[in-house]
C-alpha positions as CSV (number, residue, x, y, z in Angstrom):
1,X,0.0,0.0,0.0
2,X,1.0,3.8,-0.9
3,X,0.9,5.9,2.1
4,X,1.6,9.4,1.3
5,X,1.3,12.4,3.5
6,X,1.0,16.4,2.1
7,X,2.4,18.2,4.8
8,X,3.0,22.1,5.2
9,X,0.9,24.6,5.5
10,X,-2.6,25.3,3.7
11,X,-3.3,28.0,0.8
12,X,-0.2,26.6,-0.6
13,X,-1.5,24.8,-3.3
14,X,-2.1,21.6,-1.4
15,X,-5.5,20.8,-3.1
16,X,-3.9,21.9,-6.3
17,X,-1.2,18.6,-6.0
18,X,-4.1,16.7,-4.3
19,X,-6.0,17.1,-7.5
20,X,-3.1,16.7,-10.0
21,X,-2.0,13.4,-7.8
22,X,-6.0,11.9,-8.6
23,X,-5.0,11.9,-12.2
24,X,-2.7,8.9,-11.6
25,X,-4.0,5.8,-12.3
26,X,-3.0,4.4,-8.3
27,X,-3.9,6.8,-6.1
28,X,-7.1,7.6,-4.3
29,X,-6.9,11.5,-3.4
30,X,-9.9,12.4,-1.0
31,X,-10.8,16.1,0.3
32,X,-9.6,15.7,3.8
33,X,-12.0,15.7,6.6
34,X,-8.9,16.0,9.2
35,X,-9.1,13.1,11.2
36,X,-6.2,13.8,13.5
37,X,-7.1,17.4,14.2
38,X,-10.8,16.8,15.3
39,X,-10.0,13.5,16.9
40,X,-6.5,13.5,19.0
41,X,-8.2,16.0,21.2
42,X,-10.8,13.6,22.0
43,X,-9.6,10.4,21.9
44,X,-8.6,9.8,26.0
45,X,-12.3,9.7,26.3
46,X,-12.7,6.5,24.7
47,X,-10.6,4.7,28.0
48,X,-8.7,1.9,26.7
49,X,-8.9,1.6,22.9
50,X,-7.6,-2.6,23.9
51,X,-11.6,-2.9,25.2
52,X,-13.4,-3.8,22.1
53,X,-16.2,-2.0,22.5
54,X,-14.0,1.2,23.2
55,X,-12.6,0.7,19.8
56,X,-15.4,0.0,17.7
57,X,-16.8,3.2,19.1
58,X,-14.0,5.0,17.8
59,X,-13.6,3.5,14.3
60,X,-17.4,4.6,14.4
61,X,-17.0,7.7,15.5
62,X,-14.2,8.3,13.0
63,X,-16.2,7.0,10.0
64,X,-18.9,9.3,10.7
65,X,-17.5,12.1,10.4
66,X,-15.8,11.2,7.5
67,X,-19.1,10.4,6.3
68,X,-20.0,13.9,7.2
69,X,-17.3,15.5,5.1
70,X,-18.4,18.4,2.7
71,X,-17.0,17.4,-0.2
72,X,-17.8,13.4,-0.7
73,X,-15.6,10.7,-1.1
74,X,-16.3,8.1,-3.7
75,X,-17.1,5.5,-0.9
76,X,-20.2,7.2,1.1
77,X,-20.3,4.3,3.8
78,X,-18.1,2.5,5.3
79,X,-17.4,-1.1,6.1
80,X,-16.6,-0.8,10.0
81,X,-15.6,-4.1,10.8
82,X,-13.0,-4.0,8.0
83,X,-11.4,-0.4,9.0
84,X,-11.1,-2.1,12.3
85,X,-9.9,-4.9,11.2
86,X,-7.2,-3.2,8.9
87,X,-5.7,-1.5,12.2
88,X,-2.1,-1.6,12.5
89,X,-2.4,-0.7,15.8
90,X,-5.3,0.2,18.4
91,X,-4.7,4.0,18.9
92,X,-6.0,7.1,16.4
93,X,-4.0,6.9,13.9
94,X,-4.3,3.0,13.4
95,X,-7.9,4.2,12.8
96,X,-7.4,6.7,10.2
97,X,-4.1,5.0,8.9
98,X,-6.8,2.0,8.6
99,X,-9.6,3.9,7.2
100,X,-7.7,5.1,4.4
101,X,-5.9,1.9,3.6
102,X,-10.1,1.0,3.7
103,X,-10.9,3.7,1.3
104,X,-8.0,3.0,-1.5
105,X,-8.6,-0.7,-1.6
106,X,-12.6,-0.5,-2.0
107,X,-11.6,2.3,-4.6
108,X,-9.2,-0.6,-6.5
109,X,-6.0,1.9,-6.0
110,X,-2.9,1.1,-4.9
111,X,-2.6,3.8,-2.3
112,X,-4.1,7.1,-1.0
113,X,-2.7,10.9,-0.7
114,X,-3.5,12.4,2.1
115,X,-3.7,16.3,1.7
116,X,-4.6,17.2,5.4
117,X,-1.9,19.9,6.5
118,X,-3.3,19.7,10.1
119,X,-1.6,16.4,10.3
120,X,1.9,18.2,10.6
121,X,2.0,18.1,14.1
122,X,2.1,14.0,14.2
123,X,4.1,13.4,11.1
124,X,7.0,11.6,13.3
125,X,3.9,9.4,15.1
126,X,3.1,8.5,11.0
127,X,6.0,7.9,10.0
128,X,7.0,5.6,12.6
129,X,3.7,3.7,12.5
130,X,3.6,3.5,8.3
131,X,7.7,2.3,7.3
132,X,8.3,3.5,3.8
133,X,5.5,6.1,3.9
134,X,6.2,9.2,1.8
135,X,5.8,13.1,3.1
136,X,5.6,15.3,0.8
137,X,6.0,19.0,1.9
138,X,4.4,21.8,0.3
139,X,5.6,25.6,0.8
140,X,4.8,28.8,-0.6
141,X,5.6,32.7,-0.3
142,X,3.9,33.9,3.0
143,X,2.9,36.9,1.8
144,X,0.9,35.0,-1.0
145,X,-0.4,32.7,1.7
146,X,-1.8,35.4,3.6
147,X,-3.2,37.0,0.7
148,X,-5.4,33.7,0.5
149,X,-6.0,33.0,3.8
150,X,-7.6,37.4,3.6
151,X,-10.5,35.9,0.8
152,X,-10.7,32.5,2.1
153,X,-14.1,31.4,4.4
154,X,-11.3,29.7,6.7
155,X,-8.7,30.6,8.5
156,X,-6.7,33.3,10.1
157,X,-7.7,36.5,8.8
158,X,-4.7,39.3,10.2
159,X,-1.4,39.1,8.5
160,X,0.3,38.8,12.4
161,X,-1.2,35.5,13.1
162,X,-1.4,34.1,9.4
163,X,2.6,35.0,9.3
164,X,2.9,33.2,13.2
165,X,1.5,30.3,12.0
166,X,3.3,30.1,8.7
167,X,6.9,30.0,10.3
168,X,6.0,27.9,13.0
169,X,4.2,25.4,10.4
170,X,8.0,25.4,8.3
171,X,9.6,25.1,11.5
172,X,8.1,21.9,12.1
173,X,8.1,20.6,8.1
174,X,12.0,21.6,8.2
175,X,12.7,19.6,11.3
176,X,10.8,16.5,10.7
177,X,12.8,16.5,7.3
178,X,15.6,16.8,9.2
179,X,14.7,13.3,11.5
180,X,13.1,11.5,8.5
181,X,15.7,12.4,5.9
182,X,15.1,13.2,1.9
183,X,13.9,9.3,1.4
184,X,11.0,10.1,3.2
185,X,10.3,13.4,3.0
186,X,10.1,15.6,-0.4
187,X,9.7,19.5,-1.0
188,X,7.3,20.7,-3.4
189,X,8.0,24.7,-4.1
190,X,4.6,26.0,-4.9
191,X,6.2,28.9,-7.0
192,X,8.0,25.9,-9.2
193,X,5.1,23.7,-9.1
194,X,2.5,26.1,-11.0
195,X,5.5,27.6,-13.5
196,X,7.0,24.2,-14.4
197,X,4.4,21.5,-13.3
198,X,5.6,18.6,-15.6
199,X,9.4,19.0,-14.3
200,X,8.3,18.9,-10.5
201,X,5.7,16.0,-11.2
202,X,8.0,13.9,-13.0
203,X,10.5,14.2,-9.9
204,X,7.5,13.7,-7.8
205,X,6.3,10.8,-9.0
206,X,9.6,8.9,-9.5
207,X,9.8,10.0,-5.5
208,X,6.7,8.2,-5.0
209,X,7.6,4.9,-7.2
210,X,4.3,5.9,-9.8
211,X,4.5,6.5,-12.9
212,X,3.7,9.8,-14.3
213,X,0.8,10.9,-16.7
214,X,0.6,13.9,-18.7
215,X,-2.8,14.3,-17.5
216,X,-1.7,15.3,-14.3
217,X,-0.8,18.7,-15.8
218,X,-5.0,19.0,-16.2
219,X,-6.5,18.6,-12.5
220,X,-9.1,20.8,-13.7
221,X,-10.5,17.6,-14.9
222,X,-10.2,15.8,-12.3
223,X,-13.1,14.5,-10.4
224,X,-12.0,15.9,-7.0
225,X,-11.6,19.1,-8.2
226,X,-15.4,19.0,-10.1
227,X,-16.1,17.8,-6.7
228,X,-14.5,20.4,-4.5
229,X,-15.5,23.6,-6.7
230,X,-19.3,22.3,-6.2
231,X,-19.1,22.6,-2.6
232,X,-17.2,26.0,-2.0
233,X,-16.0,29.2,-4.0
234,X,-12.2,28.3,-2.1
235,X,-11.7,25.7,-4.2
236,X,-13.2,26.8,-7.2
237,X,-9.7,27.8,-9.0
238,X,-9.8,23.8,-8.6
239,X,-12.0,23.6,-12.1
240,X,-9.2,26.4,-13.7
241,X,-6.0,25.4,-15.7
242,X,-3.2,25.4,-13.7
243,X,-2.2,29.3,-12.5
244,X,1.1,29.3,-13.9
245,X,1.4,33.2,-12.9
246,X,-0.2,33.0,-9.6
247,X,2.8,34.0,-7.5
248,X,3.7,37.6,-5.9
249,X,0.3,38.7,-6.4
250,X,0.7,39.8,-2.7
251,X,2.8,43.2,-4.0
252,X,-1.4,44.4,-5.0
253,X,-3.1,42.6,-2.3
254,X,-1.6,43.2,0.5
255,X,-0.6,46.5,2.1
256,X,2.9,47.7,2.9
257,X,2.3,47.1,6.7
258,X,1.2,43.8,6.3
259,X,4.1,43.0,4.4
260,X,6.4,44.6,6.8
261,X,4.3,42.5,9.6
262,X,4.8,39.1,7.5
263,X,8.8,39.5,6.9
264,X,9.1,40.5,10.5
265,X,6.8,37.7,12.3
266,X,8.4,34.9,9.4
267,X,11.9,36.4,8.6
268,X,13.8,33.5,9.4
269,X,11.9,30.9,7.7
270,X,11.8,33.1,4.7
271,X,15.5,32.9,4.1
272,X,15.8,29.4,5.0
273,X,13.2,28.6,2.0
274,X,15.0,31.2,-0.4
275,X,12.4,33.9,-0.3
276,X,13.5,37.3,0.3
277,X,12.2,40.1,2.1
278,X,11.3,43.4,0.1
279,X,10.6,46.0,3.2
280,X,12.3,44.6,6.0
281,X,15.7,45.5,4.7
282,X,15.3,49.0,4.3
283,X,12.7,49.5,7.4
284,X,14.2,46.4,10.1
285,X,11.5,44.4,12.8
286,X,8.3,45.8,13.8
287,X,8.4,45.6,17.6
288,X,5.0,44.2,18.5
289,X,3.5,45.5,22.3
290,X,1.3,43.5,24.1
291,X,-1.7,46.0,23.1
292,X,-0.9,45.6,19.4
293,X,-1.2,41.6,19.6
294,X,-4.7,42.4,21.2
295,X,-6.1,44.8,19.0
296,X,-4.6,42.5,16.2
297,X,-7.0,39.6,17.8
298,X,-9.8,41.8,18.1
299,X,-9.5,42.6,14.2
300,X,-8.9,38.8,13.4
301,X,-12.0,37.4,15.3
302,X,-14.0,40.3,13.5
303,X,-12.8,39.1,10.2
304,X,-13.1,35.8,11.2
305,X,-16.8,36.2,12.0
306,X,-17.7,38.1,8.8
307,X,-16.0,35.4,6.6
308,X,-17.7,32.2,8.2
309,X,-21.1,33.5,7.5
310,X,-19.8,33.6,3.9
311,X,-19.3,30.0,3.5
312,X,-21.3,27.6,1.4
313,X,-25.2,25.9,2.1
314,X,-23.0,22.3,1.7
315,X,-20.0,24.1,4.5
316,X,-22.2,25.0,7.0
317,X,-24.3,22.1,6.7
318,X,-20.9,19.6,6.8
319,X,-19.7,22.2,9.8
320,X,-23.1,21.6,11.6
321,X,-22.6,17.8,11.6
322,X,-19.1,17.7,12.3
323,X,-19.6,19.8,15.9
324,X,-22.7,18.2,16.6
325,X,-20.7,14.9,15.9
326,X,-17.6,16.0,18.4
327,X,-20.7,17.5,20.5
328,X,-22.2,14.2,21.2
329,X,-18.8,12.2,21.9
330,X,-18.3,14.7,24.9
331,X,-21.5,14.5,26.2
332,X,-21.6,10.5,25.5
333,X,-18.8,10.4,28.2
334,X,-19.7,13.6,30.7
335,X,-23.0,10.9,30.9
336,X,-21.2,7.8,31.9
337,X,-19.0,9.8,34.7
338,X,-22.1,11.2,36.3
């Protein structure tokens, strides 16, 4: 089985490589419903996962919400005697390691892709669970990110926390490639990835050990991204041609000061990616006091707010089952402790 993990940080053409990757003939490429991020948070509640009947809630649990997902996968139900049974091992990510392993086989594919940046933080956990697995990790300009993340329904939405989470998401990519080592772990450069796709596929997909199509060069086509554009208007540069001049389009977007925020909060990790810095050369580190963090959060959850309400019938329907989902788990075991 192929076990492949996008890692890095999202609005960085992550869906764009998931979609291109679902034009191999192997590979099942499913909108993430982020397993890990909804459920390691939750999962002491199930006791111990040994006790059958603590398990097969969890593989329950875990199936539902996939179930619940916005954007469908191809396999609406699933089998959950057979995820269970597929476990490597009786913890979370047996479950989801298991579910996909579930997913690809009842698609007839060889192996699955895995776009769900939120699964950063456990990438070591993965890879020592899934030997020969392969991490693939996706970076692009902050500034561009954060230009993104401004129109996108999700998200931070202030340049200070979107540039934050940015360098600390590439602090964590750079040091698990570090541990792991280039066998394991490949960079994607979103900048390279839109201007010369077939190059950085090709590589990719000899990375991978599957063989590459020129169709991948299309994902306009693909299913997923018809899917995905259905759903949401985030996605729905899924259904264009590749961008290939989508890059530096922050320079019109965003304003000086957020730029001069971004290179100061992300500096660091800037130059240890190979992007440089256009203001804070000339104009050095913003020093940030405690009242400008707070008024910065004030303006975030305000933007915040106004976006979500902007979302999709099918997002806030998914969104709705997904809490009342994690809703009912807690109150499931605040019951059986009172």
């Amino acid at each position: 089985m192929i076990r492949s993990f996008i890692i890095g940080e999202q609005r960085s053409g992550t869906n764009l490589l998931r979609t291109m990757l679902d034009q191999s003939n192997v590979l099942a490429c499913p909108h993430p419903p982020h397993i890990l991020q909804h459920f390691v948070p939750l999962v002491a509640l199930y006791g111990d996962l040994n006790v059958d009947h603590n398990f097969a809630l969890l593989v329950d649990d875990v199936c539902c919400l996939v179930e619940a997902n916005p954007v469908l996968w191809e396999l609406t139900q699933f089998d959950r005697d057979s995820v269970a049974s597929l476990a490597i091992e009786r913890t979370i990510f047996g479950v989801f390691v298991a579910l996909m392993d579930h997913y690809a086989l009842s698609c007839g594919m060889r192996g699955w892709v895995c776009k769900s940046t939120h699964n950063t933080p456990w990438a070591k956990e993965l890879a020592t669970l899934c030997p020969g697995a392969k991490f693939i990790y996706v970076y692009r300009d902050p500034r561009d990110v954060c230009a993104s993340y401004l129109r996108a329904p999700v998200g931070e939405k202030h340049s200070y926390f979107i540039a934050m989470q940015w360098a600390q998401r590439q602090q964590a990519c750079v040091s698990f490639e570090e541990a792991v080592g280039t066998q394991s772990c490949y960079r994607v450069v979103y900048e390279q990835l839109i201007s010369e796709p077939a190059s950085v596929l090709i590589r990719l997909c000899e990375f991978m050990d599957i063989e590459y199509h020129d169709k991948m060069l299309s994902p306009q086509h693909s299913n997923e991204s018809l899917k995905a554009a259905n759903v949401g208007k985030q996605w729905k540069n899924l259904i264009k041609p590749v961008m290939n001049d989508n890059s530096g389009g922050y320079k019109t977007r965003l304003t000086a000061h957020d730029i001069h925020i971004i290179e100061t909060c992300a500096l660091n990790e800037m130059q240890t990616l190979g992007y440089q810095a256009d203001i804070y050369p000339e104009q050095g580190a913003i020093v940030f006091s405690k009242d400008d963090i707070n008024a910065f959060s004030q303006i975030n959850d305000a933007l915040k707010a106004t976006m979500t309400s902007d979302s999709s019938v099918a997002e806030v329907t998914s969104k709705t089952k997904m809490n009342a989902l994690k809703n009912s788990i807690v109150k499931r075991y605040a019951s059986s402790t009172t």
